[in-house]
MMTF fields as JSON, N, C-alpha, C and O atoms, coordinates in Angstrom:
{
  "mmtfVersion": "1.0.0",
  "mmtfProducer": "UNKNOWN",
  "numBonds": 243,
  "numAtoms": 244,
  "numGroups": 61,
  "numChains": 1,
  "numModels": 1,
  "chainsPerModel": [1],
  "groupsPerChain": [61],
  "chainIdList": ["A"],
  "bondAtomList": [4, 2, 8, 6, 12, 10, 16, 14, 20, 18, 24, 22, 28, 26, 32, 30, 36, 34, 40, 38, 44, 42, 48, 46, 52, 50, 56, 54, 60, 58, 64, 62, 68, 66, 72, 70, 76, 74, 80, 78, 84, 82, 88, 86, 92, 90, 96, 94, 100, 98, 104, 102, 108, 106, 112, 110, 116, 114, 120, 118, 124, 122, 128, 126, 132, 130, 136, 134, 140, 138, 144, 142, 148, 146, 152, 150, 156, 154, 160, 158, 164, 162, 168, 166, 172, 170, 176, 174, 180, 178, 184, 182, 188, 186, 192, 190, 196, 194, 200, 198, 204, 202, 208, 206, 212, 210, 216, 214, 220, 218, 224, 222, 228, 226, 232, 230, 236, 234, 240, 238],
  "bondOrderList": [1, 1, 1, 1, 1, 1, 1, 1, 1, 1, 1, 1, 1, 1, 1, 1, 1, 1, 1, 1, 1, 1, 1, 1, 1, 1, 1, 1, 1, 1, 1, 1, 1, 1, 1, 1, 1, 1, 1, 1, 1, 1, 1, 1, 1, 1, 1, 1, 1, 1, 1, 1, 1, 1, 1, 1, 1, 1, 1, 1],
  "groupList": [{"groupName": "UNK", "atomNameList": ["N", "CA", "C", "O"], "elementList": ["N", "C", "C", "O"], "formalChargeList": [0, 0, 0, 0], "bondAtomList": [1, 0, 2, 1, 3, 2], "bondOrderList": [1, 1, 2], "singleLetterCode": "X", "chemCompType": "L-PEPTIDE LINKING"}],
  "groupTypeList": [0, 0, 0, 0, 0, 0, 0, 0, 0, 0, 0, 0, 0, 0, 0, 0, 0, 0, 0, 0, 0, 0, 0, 0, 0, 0, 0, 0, 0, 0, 0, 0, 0, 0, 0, 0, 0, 0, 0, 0, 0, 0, 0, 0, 0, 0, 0, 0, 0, 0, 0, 0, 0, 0, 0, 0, 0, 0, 0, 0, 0],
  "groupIdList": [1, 2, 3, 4, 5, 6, 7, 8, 9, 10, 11, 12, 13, 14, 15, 16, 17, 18, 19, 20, 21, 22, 23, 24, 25, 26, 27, 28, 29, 30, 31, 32, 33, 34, 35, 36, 37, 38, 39, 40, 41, 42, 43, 44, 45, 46, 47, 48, 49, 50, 51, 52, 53, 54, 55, 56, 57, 58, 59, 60, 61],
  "secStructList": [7, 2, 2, 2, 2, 2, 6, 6, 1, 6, 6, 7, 7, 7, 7, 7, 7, 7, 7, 7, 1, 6, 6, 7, 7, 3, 3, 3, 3, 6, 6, 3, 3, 3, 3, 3, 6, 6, 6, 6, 6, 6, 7, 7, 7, 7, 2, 2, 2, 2, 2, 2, 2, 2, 2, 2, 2, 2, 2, 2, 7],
  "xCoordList": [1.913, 3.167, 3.792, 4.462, 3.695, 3.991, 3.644, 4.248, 2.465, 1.372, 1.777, 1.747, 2.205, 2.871, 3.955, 3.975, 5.017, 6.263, 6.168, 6.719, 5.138, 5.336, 4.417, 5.299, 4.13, 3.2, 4.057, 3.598, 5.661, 6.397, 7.057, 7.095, 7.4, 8.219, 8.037, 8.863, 6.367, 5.303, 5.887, 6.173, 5.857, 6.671, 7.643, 7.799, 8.752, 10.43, 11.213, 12.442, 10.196, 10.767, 10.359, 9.204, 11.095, 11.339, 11.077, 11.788, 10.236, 9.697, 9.92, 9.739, 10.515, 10.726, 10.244, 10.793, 9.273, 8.867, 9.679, 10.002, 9.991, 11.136, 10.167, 9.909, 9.725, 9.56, 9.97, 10.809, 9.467, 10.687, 10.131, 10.048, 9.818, 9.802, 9.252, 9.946, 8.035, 7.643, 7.359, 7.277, 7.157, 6.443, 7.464, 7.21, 8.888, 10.01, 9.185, 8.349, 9.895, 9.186, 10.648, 10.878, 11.158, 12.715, 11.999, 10.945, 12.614, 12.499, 13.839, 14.526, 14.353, 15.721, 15.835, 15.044, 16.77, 16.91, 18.472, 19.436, 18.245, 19.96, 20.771, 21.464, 20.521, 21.051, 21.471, 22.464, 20.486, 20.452, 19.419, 18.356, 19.454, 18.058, 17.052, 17.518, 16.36, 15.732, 14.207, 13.7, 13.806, 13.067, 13.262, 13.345, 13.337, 13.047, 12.358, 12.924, 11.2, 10.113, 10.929, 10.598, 11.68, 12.276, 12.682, 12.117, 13.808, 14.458, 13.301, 13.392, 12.432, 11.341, 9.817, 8.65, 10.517, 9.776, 8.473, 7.295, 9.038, 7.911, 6.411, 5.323, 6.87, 5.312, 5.398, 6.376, 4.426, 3.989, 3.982, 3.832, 4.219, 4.698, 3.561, 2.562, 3.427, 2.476, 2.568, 3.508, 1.091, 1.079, 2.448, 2.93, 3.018, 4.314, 5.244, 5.865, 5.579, 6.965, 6.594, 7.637, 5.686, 5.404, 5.263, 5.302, 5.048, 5.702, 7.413, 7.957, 8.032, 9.228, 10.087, 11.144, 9.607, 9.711, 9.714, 10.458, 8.567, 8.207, 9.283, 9.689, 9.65, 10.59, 11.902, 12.317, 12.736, 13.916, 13.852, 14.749, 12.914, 12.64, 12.471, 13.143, 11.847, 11.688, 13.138, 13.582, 14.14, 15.185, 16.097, 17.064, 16.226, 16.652, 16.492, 17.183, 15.26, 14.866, 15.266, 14.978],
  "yCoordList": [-16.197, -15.981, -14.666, -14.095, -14.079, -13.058, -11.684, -10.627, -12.17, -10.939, -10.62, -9.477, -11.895, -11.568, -10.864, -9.726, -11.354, -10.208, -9.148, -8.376, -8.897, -7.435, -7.155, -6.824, -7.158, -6.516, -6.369, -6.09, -6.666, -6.838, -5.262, -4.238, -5.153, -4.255, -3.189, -2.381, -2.961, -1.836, -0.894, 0.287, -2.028, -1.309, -1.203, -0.587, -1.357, -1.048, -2.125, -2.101, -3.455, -4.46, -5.116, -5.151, -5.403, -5.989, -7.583, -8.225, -8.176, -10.224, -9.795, -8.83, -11.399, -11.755, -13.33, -14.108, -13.616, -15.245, -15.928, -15.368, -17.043, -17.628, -19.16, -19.945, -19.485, -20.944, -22.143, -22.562, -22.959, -23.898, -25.646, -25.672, -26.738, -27.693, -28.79, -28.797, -29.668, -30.574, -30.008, -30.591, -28.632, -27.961, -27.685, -27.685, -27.378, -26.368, -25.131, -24.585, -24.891, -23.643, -23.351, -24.013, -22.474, -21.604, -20.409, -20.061, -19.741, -18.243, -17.968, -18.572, -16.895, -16.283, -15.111, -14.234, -14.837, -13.314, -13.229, -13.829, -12.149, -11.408, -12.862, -13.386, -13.358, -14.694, -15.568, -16.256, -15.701, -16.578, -17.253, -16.678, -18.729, -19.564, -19.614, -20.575, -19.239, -18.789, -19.961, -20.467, -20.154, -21.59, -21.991, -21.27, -23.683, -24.59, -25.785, -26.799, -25.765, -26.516, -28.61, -29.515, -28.587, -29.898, -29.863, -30.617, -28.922, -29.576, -29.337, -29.564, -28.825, -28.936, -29.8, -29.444, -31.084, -32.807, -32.325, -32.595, -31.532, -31.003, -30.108, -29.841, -29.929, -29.147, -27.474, -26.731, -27.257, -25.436, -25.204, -25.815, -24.049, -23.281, -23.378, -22.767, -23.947, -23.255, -21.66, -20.905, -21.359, -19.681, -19.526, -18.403, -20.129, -20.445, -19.916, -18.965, -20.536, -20.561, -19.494, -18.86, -18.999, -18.053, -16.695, -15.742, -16.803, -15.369, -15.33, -14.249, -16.415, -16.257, -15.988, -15.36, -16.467, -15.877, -14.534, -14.037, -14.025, -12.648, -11.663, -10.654, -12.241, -11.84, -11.678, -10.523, -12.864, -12.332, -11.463, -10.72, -11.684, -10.73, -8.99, -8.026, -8.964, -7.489, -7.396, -6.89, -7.752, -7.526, -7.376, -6.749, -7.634, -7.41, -5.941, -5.335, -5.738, -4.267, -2.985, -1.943],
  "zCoordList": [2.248, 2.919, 2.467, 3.327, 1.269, 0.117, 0.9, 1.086, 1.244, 2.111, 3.641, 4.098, 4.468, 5.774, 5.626, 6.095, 4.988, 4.418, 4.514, 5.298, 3.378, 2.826, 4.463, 5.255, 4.618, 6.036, 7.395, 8.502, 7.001, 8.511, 7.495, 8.177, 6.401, 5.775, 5.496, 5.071, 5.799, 5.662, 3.963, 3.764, 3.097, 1.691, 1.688, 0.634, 2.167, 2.429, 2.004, 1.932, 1.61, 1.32, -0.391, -0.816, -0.868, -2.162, -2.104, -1.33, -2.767, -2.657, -4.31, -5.052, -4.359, -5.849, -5.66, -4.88, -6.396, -6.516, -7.529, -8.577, -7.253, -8.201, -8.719, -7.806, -10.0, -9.554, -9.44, -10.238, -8.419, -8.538, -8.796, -10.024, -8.413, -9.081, -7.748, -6.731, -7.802, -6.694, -5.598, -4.517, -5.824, -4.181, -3.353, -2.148, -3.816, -3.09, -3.08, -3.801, -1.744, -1.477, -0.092, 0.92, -0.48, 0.109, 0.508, -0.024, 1.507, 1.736, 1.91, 2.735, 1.021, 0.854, 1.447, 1.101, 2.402, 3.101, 2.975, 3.449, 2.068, 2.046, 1.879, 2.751, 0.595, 0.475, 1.298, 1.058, 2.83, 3.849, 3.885, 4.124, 3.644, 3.349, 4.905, 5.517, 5.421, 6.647, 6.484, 7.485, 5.407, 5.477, 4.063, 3.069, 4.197, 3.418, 3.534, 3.942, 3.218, 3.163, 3.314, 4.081, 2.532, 2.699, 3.997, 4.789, 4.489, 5.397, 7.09, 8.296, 6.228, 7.584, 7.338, 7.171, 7.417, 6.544, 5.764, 5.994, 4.774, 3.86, 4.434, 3.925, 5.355, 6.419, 5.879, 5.956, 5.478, 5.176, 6.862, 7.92, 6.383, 8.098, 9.149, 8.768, 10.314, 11.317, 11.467, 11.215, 12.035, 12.235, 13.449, 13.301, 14.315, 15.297, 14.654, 15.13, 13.196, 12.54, 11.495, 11.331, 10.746, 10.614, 10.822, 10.045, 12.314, 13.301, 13.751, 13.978, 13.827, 13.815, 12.464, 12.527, 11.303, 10.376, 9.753, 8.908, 10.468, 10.524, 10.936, 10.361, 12.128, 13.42, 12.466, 12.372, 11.616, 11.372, 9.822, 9.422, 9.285, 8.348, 9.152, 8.785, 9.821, 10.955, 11.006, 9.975, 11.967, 12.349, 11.28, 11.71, 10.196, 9.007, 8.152, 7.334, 8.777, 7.967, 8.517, 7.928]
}
């Protein structure tokens, strides 16, 4: 997921891994939580939500 990021930011963008506890897994943008693995019934992203992910990370930069 680390690797899609940095690949929307072409280097312009800064990832900090934090760890966290039972397989949380957050994505933080400009201290706006944009995914959290809980509140999406514990499912790792489809490649779907992954490109939209992509998408507001892009629009951000």
């Amino acid at each position: 997921m680390v690797v899609e990021f940095y690949s929307v930011g072409a280097g312009n963008i800064s990832i900090t891994l934090t760890p966290g506890d039972s397989g949380v897994l957050k994505v933080v943008l400009d201290d706006q939580v944009i995914y959290d693995k809980k509140e999406e019934n514990g499912e790792t992203p489809t490649l779907t939500r992954m490109k939209e992910l992509k998408a507001i990370v892009k629009s951000k930069l």
